[in-house]
Gaussian input, Z-matrix of N, CA and C with variables (Angstrom, degrees):
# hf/3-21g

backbone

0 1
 N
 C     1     B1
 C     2     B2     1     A1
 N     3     B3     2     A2     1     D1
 C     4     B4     3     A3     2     D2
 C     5     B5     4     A4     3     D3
 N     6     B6     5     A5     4     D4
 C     7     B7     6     A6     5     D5
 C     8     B8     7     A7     6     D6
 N     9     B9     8     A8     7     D7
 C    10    B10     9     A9     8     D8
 C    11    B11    10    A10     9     D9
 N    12    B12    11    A11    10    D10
 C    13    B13    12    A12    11    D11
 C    14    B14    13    A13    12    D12
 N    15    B15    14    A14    13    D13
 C    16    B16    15    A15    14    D14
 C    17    B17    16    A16    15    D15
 N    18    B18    17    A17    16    D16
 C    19    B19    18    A18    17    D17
 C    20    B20    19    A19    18    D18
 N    21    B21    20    A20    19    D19
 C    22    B22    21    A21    20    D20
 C    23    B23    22    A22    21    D21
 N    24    B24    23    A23    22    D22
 C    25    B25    24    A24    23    D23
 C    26    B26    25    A25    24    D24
 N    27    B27    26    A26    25    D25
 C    28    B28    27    A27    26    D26
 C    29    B29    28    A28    27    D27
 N    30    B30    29    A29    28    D28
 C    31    B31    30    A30    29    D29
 C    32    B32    31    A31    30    D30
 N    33    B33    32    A32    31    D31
 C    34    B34    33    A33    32    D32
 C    35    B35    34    A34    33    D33
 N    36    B36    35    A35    34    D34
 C    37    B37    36    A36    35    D35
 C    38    B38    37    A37    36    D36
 N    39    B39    38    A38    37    D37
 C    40    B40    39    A39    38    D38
 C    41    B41    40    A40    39    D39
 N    42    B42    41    A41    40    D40
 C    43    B43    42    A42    41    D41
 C    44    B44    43    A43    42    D42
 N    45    B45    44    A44    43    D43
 C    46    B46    45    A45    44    D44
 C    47    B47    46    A46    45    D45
 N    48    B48    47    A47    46    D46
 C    49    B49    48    A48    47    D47
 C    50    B50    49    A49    48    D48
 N    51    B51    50    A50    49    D49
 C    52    B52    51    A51    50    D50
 C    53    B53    52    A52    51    D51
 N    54    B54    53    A53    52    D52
 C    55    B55    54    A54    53    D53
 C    56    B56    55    A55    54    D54
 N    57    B57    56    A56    55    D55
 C    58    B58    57    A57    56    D56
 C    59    B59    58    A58    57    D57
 N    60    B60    59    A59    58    D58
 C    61    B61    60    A60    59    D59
 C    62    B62    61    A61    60    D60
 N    63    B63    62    A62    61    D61
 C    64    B64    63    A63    62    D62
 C    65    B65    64    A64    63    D63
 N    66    B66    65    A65    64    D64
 C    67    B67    66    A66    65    D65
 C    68    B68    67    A67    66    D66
 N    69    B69    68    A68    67    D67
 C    70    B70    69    A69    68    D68
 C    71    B71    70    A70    69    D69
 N    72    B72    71    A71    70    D70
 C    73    B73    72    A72    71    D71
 C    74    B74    73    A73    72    D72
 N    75    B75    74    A74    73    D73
 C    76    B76    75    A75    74    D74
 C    77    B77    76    A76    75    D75
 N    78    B78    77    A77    76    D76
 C    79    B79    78    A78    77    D77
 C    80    B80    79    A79    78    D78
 N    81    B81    80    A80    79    D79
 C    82    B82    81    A81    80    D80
 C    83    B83    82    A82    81    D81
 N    84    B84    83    A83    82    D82
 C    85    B85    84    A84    83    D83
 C    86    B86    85    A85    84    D84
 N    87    B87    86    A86    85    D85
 C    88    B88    87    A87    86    D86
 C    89    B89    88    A88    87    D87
 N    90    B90    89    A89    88    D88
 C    91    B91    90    A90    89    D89
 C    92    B92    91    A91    90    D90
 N    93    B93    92    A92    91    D91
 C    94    B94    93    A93    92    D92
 C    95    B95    94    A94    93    D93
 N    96    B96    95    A95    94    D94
 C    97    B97    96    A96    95    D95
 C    98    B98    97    A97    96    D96
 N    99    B99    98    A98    97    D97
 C   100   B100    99    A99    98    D98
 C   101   B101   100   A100    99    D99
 N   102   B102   101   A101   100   D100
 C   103   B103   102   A102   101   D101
 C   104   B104   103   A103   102   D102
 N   105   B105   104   A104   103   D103
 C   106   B106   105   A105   104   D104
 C   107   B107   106   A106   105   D105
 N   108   B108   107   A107   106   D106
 C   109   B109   108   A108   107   D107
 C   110   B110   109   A109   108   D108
 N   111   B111   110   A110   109   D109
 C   112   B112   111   A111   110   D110
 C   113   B113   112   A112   111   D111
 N   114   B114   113   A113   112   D112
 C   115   B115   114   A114   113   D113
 C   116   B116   115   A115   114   D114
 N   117   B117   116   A116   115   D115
 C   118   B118   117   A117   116   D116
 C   119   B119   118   A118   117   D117
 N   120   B120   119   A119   118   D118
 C   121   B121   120   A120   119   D119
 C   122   B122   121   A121   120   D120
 N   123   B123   122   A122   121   D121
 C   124   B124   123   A123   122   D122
 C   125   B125   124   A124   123   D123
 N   126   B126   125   A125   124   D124
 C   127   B127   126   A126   125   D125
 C   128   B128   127   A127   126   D126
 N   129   B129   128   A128   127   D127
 C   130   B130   129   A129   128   D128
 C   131   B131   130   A130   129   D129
 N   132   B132   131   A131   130   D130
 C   133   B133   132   A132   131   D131
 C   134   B134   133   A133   132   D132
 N   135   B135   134   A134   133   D133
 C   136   B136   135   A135   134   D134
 C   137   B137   136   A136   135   D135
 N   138   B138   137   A137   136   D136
 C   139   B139   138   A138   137   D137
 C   140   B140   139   A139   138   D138
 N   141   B141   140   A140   139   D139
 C   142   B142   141   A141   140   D140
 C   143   B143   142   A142   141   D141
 N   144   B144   143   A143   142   D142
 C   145   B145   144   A144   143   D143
 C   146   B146   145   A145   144   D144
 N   147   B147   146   A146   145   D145
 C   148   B148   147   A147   146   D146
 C   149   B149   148   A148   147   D147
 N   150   B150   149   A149   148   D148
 C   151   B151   150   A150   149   D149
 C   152   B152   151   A151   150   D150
 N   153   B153   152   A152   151   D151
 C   154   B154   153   A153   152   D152
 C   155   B155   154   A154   153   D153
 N   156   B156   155   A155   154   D154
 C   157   B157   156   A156   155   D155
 C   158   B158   157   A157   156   D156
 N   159   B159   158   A158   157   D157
 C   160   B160   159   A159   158   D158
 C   161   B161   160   A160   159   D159
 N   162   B162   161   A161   160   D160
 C   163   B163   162   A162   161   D161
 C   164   B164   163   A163   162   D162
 N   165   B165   164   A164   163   D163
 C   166   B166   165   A165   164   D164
 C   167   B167   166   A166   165   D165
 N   168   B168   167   A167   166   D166
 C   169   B169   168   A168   167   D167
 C   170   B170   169   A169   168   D168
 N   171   B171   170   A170   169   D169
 C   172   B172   171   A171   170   D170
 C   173   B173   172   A172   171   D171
 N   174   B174   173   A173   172   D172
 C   175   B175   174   A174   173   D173
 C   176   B176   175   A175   174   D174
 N   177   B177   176   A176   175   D175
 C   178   B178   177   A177   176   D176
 C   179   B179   178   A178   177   D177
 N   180   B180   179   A179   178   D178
 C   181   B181   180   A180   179   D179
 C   182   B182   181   A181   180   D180
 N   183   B183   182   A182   181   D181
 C   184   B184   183   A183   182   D182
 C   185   B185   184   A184   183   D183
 N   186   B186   185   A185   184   D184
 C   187   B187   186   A186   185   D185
 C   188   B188   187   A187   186   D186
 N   189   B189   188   A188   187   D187
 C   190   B190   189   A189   188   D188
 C   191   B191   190   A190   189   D189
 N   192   B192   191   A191   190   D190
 C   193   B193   192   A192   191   D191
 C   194   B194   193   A193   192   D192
 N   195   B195   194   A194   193   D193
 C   196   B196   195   A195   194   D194
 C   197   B197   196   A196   195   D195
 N   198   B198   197   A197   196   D196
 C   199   B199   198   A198   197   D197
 C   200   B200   199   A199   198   D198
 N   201   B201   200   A200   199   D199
 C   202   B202   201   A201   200   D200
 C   203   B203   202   A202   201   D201
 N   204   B204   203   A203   202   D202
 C   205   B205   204   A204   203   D203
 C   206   B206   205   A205   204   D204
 N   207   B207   206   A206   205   D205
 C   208   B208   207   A207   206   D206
 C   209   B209   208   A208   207   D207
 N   210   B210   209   A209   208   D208
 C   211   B211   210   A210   209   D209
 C   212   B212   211   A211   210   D210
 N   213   B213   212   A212   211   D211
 C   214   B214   213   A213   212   D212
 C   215   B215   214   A214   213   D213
 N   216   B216   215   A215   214   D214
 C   217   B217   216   A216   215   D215
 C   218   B218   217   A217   216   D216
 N   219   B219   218   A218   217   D217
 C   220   B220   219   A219   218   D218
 C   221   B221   220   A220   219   D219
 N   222   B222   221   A221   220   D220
 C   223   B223   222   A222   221   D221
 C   224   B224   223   A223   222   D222
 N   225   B225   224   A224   223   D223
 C   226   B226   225   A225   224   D224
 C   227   B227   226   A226   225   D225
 N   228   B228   227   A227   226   D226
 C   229   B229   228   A228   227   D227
 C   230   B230   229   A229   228   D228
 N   231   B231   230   A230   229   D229
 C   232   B232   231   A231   230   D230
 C   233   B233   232   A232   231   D231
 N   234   B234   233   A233   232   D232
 C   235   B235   234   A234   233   D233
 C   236   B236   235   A235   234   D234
 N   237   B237   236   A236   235   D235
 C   238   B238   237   A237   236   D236
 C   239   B239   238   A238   237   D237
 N   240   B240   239   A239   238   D238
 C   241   B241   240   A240   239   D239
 C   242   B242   241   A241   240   D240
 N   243   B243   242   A242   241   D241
 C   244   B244   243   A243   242   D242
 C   245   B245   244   A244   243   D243
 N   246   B246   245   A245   244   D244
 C   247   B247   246   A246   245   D245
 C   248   B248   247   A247   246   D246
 N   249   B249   248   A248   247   D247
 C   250   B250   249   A249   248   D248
 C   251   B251   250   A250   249   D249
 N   252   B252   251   A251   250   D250
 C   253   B253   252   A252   251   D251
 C   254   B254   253   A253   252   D252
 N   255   B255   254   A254   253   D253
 C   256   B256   255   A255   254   D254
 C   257   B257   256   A256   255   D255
 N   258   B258   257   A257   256   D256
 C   259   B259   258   A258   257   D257
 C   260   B260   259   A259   258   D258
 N   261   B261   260   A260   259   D259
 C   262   B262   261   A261   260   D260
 C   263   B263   262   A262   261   D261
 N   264   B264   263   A263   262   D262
 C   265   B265   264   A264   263   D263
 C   266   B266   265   A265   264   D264
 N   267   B267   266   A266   265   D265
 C   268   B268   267   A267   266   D266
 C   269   B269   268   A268   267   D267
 N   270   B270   269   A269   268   D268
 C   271   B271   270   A270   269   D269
 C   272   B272   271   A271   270   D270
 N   273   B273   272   A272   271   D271
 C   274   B274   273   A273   272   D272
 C   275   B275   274   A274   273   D273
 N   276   B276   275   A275   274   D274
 C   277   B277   276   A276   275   D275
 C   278   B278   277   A277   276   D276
 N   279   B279   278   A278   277   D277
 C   280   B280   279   A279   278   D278
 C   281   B281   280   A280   279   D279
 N   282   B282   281   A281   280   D280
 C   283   B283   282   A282   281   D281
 C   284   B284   283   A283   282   D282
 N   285   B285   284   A284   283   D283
 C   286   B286   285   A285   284   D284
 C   287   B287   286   A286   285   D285
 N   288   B288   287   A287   286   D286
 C   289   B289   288   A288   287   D287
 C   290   B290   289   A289   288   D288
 N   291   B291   290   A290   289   D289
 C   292   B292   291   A291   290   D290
 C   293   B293   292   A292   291   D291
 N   294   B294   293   A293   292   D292
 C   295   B295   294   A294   293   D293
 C   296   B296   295   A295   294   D294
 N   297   B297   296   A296   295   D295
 C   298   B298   297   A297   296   D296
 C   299   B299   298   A298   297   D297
 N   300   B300   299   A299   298   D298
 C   301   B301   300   A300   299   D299
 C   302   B302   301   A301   300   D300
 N   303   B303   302   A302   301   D301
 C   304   B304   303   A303   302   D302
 C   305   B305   304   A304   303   D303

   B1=1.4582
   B2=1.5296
   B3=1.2798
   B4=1.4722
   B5=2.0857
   B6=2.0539
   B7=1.2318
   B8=1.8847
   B9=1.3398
   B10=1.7035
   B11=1.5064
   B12=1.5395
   B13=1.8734
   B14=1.7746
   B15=1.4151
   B16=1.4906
   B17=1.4734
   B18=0.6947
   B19=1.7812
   B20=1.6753
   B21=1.9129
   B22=1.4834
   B23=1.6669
   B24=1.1463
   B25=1.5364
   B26=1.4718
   B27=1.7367
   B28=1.1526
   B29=1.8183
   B30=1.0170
   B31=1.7116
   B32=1.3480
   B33=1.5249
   B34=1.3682
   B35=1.4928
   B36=0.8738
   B37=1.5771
   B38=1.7443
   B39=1.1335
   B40=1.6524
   B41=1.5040
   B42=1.5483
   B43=1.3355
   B44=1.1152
   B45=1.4676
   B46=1.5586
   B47=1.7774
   B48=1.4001
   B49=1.7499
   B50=1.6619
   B51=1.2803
   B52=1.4654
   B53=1.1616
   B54=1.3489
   B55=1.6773
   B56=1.6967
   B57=1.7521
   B58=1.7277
   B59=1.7303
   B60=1.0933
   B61=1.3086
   B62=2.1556
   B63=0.9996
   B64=2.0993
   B65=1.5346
   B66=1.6356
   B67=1.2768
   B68=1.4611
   B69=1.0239
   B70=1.8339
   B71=1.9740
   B72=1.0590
   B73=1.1684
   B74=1.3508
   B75=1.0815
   B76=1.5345
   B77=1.8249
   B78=1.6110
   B79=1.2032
   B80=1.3742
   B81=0.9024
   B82=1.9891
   B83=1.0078
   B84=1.8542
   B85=1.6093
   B86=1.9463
   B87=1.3397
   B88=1.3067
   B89=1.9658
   B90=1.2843
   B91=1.2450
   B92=1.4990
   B93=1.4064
   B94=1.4539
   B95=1.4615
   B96=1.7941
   B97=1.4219
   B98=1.7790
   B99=1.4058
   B100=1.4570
   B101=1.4872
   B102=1.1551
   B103=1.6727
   B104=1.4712
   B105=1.4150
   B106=1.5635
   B107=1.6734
   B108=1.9009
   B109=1.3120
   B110=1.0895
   B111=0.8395
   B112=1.7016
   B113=1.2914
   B114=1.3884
   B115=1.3496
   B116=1.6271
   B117=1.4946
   B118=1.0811
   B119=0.9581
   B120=1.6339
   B121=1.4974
   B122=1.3725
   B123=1.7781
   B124=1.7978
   B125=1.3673
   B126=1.3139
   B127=1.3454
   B128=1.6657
   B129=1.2405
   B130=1.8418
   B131=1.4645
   B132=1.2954
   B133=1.4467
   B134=1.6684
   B135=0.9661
   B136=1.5414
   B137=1.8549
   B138=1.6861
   B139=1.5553
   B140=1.3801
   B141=1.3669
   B142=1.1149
   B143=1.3948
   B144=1.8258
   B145=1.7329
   B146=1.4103
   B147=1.2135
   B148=1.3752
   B149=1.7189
   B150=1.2615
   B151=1.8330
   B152=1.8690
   B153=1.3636
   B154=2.1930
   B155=1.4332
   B156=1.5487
   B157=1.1799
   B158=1.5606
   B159=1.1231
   B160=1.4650
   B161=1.9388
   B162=0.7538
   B163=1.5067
   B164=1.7134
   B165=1.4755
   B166=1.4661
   B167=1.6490
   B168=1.6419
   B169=1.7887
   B170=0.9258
   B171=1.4229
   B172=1.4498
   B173=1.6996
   B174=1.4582
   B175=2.0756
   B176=1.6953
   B177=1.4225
   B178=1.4462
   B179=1.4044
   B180=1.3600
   B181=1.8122
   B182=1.2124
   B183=1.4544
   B184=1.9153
   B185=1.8564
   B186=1.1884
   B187=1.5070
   B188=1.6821
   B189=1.4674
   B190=1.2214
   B191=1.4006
   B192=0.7706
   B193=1.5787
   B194=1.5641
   B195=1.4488
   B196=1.5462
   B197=1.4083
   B198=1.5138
   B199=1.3601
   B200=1.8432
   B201=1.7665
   B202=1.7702
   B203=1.7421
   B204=1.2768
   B205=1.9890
   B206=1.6729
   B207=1.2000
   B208=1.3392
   B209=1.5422
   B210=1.4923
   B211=1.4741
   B212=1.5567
   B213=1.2182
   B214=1.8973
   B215=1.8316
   B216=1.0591
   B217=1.7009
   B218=1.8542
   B219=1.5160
   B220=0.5945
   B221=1.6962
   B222=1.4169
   B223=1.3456
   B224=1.4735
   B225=1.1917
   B226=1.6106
   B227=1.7925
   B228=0.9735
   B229=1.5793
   B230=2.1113
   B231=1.4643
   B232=2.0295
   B233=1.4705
   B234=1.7301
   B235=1.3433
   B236=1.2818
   B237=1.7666
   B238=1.7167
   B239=1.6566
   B240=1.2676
   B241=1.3245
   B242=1.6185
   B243=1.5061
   B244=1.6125
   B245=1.2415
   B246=1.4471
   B247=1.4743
   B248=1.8126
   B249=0.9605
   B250=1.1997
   B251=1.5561
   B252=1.2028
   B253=1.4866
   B254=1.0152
   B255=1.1116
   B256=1.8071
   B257=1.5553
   B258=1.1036
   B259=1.2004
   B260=1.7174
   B261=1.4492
   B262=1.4937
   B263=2.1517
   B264=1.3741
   B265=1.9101
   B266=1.4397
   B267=1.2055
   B268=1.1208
   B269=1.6377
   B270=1.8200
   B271=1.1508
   B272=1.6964
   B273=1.4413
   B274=1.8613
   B275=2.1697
   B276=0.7865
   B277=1.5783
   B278=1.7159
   B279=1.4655
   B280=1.7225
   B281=1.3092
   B282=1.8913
   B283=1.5728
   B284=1.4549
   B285=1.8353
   B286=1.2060
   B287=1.5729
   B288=1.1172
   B289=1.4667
   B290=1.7117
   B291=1.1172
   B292=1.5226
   B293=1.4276
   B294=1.3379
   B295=1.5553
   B296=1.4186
   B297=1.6258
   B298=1.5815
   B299=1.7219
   B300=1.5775
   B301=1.2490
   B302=2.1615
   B303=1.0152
   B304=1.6073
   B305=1.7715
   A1=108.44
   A2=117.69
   A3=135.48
   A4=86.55
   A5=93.22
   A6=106.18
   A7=88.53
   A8=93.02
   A9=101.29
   A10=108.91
   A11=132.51
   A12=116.29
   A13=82.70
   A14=98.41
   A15=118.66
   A16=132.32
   A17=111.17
   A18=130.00
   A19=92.52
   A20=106.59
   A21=119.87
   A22=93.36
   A23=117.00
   A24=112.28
   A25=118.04
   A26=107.93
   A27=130.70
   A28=94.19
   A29=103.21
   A30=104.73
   A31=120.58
   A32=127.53
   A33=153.31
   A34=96.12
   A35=135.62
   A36=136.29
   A37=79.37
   A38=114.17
   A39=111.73
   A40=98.43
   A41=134.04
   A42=108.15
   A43=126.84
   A44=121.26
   A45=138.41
   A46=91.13
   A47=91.06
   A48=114.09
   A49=112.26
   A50=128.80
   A51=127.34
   A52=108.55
   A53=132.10
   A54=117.42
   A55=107.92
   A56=109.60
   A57=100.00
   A58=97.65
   A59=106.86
   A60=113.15
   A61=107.42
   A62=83.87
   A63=85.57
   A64=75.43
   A65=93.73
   A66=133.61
   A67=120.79
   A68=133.22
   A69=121.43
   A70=102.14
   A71=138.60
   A72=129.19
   A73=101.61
   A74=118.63
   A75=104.32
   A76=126.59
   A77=106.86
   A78=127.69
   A79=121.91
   A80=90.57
   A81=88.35
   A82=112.54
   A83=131.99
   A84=123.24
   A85=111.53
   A86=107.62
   A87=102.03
   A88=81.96
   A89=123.89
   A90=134.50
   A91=105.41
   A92=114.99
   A93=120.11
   A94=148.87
   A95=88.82
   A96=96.69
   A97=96.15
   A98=116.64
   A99=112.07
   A100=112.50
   A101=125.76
   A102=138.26
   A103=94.35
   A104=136.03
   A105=153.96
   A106=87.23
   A107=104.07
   A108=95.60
   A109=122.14
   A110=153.24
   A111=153.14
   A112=101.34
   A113=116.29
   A114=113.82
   A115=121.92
   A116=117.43
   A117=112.10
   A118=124.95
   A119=113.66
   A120=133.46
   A121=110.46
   A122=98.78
   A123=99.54
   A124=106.33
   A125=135.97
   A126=146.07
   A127=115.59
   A128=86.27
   A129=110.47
   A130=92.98
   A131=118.74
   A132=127.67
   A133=116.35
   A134=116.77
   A135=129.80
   A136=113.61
   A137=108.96
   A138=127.71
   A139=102.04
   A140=127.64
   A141=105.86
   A142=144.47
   A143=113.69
   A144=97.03
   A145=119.29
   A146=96.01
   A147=119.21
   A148=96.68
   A149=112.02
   A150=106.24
   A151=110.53
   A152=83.05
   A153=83.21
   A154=113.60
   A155=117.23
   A156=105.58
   A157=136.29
   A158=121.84
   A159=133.81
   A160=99.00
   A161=132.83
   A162=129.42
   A163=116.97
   A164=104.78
   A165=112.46
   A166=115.74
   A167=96.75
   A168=94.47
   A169=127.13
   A170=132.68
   A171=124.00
   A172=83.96
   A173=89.97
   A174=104.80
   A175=95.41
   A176=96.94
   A177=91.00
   A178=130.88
   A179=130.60
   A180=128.40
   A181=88.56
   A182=110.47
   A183=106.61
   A184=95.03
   A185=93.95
   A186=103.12
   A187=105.22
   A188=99.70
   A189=108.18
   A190=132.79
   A191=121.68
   A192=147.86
   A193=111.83
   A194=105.09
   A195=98.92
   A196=130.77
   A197=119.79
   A198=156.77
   A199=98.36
   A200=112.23
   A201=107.43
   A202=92.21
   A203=122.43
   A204=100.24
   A205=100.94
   A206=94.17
   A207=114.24
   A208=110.78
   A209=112.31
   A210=97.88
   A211=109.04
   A212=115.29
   A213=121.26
   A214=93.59
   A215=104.59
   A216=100.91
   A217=105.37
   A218=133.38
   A219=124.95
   A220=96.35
   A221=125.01
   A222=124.30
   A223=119.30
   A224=106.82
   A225=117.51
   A226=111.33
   A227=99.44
   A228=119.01
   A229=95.73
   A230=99.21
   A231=106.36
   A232=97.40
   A233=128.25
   A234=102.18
   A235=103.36
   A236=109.34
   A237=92.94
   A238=100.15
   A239=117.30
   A240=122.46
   A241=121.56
   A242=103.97
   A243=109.96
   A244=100.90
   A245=107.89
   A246=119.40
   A247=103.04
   A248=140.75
   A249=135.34
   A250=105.57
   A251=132.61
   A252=149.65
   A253=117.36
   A254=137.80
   A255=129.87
   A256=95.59
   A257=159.93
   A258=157.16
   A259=113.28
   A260=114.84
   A261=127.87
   A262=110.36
   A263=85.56
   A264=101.46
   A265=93.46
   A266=160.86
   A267=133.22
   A268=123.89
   A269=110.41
   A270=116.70
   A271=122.63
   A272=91.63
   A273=101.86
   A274=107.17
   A275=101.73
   A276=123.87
   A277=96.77
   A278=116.20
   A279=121.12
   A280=130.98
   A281=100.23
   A282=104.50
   A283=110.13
   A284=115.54
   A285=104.94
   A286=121.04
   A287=106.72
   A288=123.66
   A289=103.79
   A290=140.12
   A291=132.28
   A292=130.92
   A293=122.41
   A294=118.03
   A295=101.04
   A296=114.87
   A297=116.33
   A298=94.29
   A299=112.98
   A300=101.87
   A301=100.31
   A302=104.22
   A303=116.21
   A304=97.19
   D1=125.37
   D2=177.99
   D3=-51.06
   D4=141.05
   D5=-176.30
   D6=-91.45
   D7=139.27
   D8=179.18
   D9=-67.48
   D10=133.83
   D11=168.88
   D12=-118.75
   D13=157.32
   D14=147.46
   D15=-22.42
   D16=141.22
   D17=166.72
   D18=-41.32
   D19=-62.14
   D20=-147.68
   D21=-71.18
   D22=-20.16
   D23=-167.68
   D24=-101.69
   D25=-10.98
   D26=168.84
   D27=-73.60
   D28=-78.37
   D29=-169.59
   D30=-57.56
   D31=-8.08
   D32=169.99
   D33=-72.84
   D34=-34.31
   D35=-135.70
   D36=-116.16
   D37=-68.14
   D38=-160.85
   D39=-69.85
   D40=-30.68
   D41=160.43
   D42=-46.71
   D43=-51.85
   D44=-172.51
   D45=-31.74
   D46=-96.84
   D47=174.32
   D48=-19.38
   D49=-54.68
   D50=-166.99
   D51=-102.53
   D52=1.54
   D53=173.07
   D54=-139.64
   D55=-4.89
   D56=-177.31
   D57=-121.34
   D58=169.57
   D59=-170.20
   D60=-79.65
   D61=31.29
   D62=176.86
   D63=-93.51
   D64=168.03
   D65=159.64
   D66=-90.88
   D67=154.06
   D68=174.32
   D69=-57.71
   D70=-27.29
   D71=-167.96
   D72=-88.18
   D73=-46.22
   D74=178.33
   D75=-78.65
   D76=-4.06
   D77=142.22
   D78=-60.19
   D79=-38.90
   D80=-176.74
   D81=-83.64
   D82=-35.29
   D83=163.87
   D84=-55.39
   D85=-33.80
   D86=-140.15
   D87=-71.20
   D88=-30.68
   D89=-161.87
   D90=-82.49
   D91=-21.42
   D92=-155.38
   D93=44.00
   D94=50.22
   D95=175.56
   D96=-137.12
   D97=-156.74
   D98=-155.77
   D99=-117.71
   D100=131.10
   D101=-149.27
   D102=-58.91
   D103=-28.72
   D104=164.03
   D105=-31.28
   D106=-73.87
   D107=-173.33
   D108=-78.85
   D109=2.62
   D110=157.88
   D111=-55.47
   D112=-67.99
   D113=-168.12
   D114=-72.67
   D115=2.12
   D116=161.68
   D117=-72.83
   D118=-38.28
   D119=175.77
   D120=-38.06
   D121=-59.40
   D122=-179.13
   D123=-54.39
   D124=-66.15
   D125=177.56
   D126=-9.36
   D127=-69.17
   D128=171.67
   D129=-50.11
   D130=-86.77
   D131=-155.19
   D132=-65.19
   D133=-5.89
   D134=163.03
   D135=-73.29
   D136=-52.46
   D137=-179.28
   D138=-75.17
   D139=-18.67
   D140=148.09
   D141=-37.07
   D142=128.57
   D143=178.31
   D144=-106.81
   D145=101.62
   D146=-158.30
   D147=-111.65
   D148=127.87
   D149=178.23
   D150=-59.56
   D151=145.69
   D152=-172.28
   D153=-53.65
   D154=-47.09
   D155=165.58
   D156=-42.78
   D157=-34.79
   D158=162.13
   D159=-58.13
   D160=-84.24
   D161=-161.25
   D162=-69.35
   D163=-34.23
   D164=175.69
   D165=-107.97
   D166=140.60
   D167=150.46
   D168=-97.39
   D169=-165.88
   D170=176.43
   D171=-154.20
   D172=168.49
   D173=-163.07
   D174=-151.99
   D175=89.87
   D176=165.08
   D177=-31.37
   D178=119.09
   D179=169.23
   D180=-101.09
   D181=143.71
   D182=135.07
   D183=-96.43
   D184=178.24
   D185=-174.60
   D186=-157.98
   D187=132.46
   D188=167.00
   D189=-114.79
   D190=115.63
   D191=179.95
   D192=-20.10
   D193=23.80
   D194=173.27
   D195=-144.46
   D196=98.06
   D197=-140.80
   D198=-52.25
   D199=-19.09
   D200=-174.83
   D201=-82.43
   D202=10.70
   D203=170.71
   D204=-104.38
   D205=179.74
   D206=-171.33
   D207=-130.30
   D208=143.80
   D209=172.25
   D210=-147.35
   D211=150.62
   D212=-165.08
   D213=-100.60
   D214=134.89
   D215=167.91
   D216=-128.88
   D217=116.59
   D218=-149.28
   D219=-120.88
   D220=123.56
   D221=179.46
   D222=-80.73
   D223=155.55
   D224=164.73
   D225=-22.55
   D226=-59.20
   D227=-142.20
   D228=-88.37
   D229=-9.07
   D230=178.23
   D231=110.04
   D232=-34.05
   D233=-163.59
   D234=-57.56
   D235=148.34
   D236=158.03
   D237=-113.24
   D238=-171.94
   D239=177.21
   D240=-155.52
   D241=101.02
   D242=-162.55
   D243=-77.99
   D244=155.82
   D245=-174.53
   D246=-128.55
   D247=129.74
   D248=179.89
   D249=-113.99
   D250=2.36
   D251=164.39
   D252=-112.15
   D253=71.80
   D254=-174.66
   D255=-95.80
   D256=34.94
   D257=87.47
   D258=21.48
   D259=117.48
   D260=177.38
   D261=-25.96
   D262=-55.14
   D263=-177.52
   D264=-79.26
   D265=-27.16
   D266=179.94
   D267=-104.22
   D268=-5.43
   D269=151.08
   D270=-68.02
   D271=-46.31
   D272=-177.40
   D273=-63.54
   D274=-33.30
   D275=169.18
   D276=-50.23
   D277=-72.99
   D278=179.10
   D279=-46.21
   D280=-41.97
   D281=-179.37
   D282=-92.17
   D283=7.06
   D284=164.28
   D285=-100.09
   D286=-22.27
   D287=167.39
   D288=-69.73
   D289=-55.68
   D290=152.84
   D291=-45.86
   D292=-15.67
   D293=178.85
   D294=-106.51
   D295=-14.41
   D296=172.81
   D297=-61.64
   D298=-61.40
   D299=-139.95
   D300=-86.94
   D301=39.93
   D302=-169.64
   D303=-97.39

């Protein structure tokens, strides 16, 4: 039987993960429970219907239409993800491939 934690250690935990640079696994040692449960937490707290503004920001780009720049996008959580095409079609391409997998 799953060991019961707190509300405070539940919502402790998903701050960790969504606003500091840990990973859910090293959240889950530091808390002492099992990366299984961490990541359910996100699971849960992601299917939440929560309005986007509440869970997401947004960061104005302008963007220019020319495929020789480069651009770094760096997540909450440390991944970053280089783009060497920042081109209109290959940005619109990213945030559709990212709102699929949301």
């Amino acid at each position: 039987m799953p060991r019961p934690y707190s509300s405070q250690v539940r919502h402790r935990a998903l701050s960790l993960v969504l606003e500091s640079q840990k990973s859910a696994r090293q959240v889950a040692r530091d808390i002492g429970c099992s990366f299984d449960t961490v990541h359910r937490w996100l699971r849960e707290y992601r299917q939440q219907d929560i309005p986007p503004s509440d869970k997401t920001s947004f960061v104005p780009v302008n963007v220019i239409d020319n495929p020789n720049h480069s651009a770094e996008i760096v997540l909450p959580n440390g991944i970053a993800i280089r783009l060497t095409d920042v081109s209109q079609g290959s940005l619109a391409e990213l945030v559709h491939a990212l709102a699929s997998s949301c």
